[in-house]
C-alpha positions as CSV (number, residue, x, y, z in Angstrom):
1,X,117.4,101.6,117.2
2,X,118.0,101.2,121.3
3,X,119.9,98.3,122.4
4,X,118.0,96.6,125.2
5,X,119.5,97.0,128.4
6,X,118.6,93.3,129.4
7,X,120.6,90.2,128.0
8,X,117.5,87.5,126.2
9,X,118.7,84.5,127.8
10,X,117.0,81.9,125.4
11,X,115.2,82.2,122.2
12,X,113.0,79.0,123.1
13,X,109.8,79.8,122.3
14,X,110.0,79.4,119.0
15,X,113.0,77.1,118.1
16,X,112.2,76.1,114.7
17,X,113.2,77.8,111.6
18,X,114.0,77.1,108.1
19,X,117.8,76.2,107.3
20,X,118.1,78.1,104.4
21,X,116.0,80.0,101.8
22,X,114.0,77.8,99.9
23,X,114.8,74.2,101.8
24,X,112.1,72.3,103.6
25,X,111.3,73.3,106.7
26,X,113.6,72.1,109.7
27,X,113.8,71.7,113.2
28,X,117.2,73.3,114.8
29,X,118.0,75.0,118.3
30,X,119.1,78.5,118.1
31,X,122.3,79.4,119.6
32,X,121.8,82.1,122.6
33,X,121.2,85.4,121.8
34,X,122.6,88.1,124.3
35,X,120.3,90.8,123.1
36,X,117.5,92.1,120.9
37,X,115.9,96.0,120.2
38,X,112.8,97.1,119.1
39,X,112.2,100.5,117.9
40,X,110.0,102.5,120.3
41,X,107.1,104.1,118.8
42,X,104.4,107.2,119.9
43,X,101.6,104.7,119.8
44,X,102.7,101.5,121.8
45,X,99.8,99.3,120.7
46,X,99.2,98.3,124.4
47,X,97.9,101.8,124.2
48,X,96.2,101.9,120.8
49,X,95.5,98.0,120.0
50,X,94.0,98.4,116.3
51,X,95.0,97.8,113.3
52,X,92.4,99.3,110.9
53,X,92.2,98.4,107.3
54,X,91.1,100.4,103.9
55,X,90.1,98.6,101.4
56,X,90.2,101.5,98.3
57,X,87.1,100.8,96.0
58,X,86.7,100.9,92.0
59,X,83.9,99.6,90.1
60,X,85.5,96.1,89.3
61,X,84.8,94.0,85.6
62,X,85.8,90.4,85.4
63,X,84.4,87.6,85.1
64,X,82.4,85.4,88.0
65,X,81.2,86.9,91.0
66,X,83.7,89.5,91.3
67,X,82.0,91.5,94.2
68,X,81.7,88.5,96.3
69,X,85.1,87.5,95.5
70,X,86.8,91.0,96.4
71,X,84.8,91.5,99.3
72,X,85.7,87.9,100.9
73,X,89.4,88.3,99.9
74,X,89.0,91.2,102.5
75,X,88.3,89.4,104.8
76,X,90.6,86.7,104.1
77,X,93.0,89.2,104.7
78,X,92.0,90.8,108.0
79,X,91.8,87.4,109.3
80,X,94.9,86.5,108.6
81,X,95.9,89.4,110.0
82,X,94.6,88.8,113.2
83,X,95.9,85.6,113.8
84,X,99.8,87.1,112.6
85,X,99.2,89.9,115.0
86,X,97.7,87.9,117.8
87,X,96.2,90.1,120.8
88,X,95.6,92.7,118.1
89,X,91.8,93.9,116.7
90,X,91.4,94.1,113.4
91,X,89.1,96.5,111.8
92,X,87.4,97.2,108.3
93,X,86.5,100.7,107.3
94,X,83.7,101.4,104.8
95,X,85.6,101.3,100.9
96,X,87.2,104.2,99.8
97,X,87.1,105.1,95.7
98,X,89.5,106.3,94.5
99,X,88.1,109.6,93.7
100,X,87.7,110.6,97.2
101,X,91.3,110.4,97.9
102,X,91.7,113.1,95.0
103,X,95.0,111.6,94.2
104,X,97.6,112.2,90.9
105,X,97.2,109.3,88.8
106,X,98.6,108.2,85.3
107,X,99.3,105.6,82.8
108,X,102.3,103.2,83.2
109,X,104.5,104.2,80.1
110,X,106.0,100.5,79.4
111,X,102.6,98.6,81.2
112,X,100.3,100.7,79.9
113,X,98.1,99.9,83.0
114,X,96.9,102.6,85.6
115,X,98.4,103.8,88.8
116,X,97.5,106.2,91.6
117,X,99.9,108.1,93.8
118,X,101.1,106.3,96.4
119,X,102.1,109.2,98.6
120,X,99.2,111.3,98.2
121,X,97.0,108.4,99.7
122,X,99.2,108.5,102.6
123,X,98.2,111.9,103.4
124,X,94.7,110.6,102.9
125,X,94.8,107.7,105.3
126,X,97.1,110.1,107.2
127,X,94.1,112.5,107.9
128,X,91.3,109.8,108.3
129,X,93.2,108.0,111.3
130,X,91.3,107.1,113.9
131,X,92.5,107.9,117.7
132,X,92.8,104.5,118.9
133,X,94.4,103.4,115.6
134,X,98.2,101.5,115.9
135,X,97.9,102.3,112.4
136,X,95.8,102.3,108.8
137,X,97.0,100.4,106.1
138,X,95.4,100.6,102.7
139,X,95.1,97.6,100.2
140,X,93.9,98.2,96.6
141,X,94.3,96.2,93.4
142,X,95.2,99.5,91.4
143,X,99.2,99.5,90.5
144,X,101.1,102.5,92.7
145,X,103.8,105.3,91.7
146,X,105.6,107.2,94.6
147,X,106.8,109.6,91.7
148,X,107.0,110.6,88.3
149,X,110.3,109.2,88.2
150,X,109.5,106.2,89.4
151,X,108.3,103.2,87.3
152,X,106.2,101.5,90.1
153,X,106.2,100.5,93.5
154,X,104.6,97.5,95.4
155,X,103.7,99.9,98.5
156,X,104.5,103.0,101.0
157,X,104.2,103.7,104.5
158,X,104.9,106.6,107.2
159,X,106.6,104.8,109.8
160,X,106.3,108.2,112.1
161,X,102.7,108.7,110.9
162,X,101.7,104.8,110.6
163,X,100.0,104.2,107.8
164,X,100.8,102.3,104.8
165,X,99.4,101.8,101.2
166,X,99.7,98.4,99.2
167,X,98.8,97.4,95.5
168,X,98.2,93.7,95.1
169,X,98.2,94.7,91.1
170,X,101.0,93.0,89.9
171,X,101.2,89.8,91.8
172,X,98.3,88.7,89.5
173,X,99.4,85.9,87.2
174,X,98.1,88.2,84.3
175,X,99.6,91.4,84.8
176,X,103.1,90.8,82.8
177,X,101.1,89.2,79.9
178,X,99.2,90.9,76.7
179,X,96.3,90.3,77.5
180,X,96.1,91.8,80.7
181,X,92.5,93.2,81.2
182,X,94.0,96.4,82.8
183,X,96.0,98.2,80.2
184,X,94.5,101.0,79.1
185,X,95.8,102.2,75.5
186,X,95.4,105.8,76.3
187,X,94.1,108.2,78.7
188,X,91.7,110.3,78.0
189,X,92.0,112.6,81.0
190,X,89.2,115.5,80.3
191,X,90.7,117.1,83.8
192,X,92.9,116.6,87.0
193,X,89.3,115.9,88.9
194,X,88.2,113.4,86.3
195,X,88.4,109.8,87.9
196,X,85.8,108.3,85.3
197,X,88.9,105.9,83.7
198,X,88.7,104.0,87.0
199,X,85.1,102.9,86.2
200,X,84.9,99.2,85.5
201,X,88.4,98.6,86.0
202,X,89.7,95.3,86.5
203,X,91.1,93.0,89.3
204,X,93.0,89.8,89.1
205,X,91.5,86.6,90.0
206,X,92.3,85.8,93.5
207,X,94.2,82.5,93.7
208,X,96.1,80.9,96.5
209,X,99.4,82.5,95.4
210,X,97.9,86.0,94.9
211,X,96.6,85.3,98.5
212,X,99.5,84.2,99.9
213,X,101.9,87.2,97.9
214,X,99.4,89.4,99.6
215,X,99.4,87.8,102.8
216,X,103.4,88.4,102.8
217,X,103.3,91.8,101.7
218,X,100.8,92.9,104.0
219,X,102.4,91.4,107.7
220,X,105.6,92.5,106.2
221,X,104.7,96.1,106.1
222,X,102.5,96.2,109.1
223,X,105.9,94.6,110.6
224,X,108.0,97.6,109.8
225,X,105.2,100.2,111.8
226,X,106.2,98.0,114.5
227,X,109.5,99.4,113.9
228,X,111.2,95.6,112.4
229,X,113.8,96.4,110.1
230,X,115.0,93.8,107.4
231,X,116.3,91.1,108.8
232,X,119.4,90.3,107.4
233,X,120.4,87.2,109.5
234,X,118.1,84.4,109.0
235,X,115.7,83.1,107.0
236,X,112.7,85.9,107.4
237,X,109.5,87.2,106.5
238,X,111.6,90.6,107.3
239,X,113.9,90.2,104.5
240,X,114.4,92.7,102.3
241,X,113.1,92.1,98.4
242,X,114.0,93.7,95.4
243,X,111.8,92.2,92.5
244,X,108.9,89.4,93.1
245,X,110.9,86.4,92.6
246,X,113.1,87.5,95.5
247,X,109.5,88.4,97.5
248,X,108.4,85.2,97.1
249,X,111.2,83.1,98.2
250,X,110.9,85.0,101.7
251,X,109.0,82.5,104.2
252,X,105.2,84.1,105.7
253,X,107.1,82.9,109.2
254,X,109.3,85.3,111.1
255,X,112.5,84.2,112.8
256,X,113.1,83.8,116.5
257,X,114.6,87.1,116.7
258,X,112.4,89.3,115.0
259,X,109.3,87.3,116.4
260,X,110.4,87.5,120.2
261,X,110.3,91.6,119.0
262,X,107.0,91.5,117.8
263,X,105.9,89.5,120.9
264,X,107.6,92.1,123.0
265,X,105.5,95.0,121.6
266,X,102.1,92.9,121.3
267,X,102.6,90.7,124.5
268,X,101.0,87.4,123.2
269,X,101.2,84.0,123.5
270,X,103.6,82.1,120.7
271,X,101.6,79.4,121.2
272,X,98.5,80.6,120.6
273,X,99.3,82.7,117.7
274,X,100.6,79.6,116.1
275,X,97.3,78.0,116.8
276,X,95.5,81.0,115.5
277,X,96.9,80.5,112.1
278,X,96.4,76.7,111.9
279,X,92.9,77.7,112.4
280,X,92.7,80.4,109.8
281,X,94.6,78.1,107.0
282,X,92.4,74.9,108.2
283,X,89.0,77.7,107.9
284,X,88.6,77.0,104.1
285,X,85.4,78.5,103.5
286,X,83.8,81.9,104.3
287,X,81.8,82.1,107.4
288,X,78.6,83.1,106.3
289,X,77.1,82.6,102.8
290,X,76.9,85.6,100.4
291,X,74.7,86.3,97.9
292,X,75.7,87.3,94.4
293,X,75.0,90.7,93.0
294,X,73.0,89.1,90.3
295,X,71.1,87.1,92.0
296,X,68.7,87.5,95.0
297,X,69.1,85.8,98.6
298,X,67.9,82.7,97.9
299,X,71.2,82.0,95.6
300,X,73.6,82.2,98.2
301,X,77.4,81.4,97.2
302,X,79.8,80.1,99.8
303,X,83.5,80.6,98.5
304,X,86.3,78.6,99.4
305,X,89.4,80.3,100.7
306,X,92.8,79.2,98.2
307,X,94.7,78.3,101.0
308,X,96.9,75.3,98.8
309,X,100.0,77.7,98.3
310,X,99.7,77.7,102.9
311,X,99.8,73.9,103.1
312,X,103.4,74.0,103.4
313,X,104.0,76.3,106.2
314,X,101.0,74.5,108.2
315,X,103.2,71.7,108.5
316,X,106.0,73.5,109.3
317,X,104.0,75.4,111.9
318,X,102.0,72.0,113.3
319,X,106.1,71.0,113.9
320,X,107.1,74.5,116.1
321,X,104.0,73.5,118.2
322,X,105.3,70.0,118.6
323,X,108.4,71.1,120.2
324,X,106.9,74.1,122.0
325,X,104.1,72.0,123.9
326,X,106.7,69.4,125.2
């Protein structure tokens, strides 16, 4: 990390932060700061403005319309996305089973739930990059194991390389219980190439706090290929986690500091980023109608987006842009 060689003579743009973790949102001045760094990267998105998105596929079994539901939450996701990177395109690339990665994978010894390697899909993503990608991240609901040593881990990603892989598996409100549809009591591995376990395998039900976990998880990470280390001075999407009840006491807003860096390396407007994300929490429903897999065209399905678990830090945003259009 490079000091900058020019003093930041106000953090003003964005003047309201949380007093502390946990407390309801506040309106304070920041004290000057006399300087900030960002860590350079190769691909400066001015130069390669995309963020491109893998959504690793499995042939899903729960109940409901559990295609519709996983593609939309997708979305859901590179929306979001695009309104917490403003300036920034977004992009979906076509699913990815897991079998095409040809990735290790194993059973969880005290879950007893699966879990594919989590460095070995870097090297896929790693390989399918495309030229004018900032970077590829890869989302899956299939736990993750950087190695055998290893119980689990929530995600990985190649700072140097940018790309990043991130299991949404256990933030699930069913994955620490029994009855958790995705323990599998044995595996019956006939060989390394056989992938057949991960045929109707289950995902979690999307709710507003699985959405909002993953919302967290997934700027976070992107924030680090930005080169943001954890912020260890305010209260900070940025900070560090250890275990999910520390994850989820983190806010989904940055602080001044580490959001004047990300502004410095995307160049948008604070304003209108905060806008864009009052508009993607107030968008509630999906934007077209979809129809189910059992049923034909006619039967379309409109799903609502769980935004409840976001009501909070609407407000608290709606009150930044209060002070910042005075």
């Amino acid at each position: 990390m490079k000091p900058s060689n020019q003093p930041v003579s106000s953090l003003d743009l964005s003047p309201c932060i949380h007093s502390q973790i946990g407390s309801p949102p506040t309106l304070r001045h920041l004290r000057t700061s006399k300087r900030f760094s960002v860590i350079p990267t190769e691909r400066h998105p001015l130069q390669r403005n995309t963020v491109f998105i893998y959504s690793p596929s499995v042939c899903i079994h729960t109940l409901g319309n559990t295609r519709v539901i996983s593609e939309e939450y997708i979305k859901w996701l590179k929306g979001y996305c695009e309104a917490f990177f403003y300036g920034l395109k977004v992009k979906l690339l076509e699913p990815v089973s897991v079998s095409a990665t040809r990735c290790s994978f194993r059973v969880n010894d005290h879950t007893h739930n699966l879990q594919i390697h989590a460095g070995q899909i870097l090297n896929f993503l790693k390989k399918k990059k495309p030229n004018d990608a900032f970077c590829v991240v890869g989302i899956t609901m299939i736990d993750l194991y950087p190695r055998d040593s290893w119980n689990f881990v929530f995600g990985q990603a190649s700072l140097t390389d940018g790309v990043g892989i991130f299991s949404f598996a256990r933030y699930g409100r069913d994955f620490y219980t029994s009855h958790y549809e995705g323990k599998v009591k044995k595996l019956q591995k006939k060989s390394s190439n056989d992938y057949s376990i991960f045929d109707n395998y289950c995902v979690p039900e999307v709710t507003s706090v699985l959405l909002l976990r993953s919302c967290k998880t997934l700027t976070h990470e992107i924030g680090h290929i930005f080169g943001l280390r954890h912020c260890q001075w305010l209260t900070c999407l940025m900070q560090g986690s250890n275990h999910l009840e520390e994850a989820d006491r983190r806010p989904l807003n940055l602080c001044p500091i580490c959001l004047r860096k990300l502004q410095c390396a995307i160049g948008f407007s604070i304003v209108e980023r905060y806008k864009a994300l009052v508009r993607w929490i107030d968008d509630e429903s999906s934007d077209t109608p979809r129809a189910t897999p059992k049923h034909s065209r006619e039967d379309n399905v409109n799903l609502p987006k769980p935004v409840e678990a976001f009501k909070e830090w609407k407000e608290w945003i709606i009150k930044c842009l209060a002070v910042l259009q005075k």
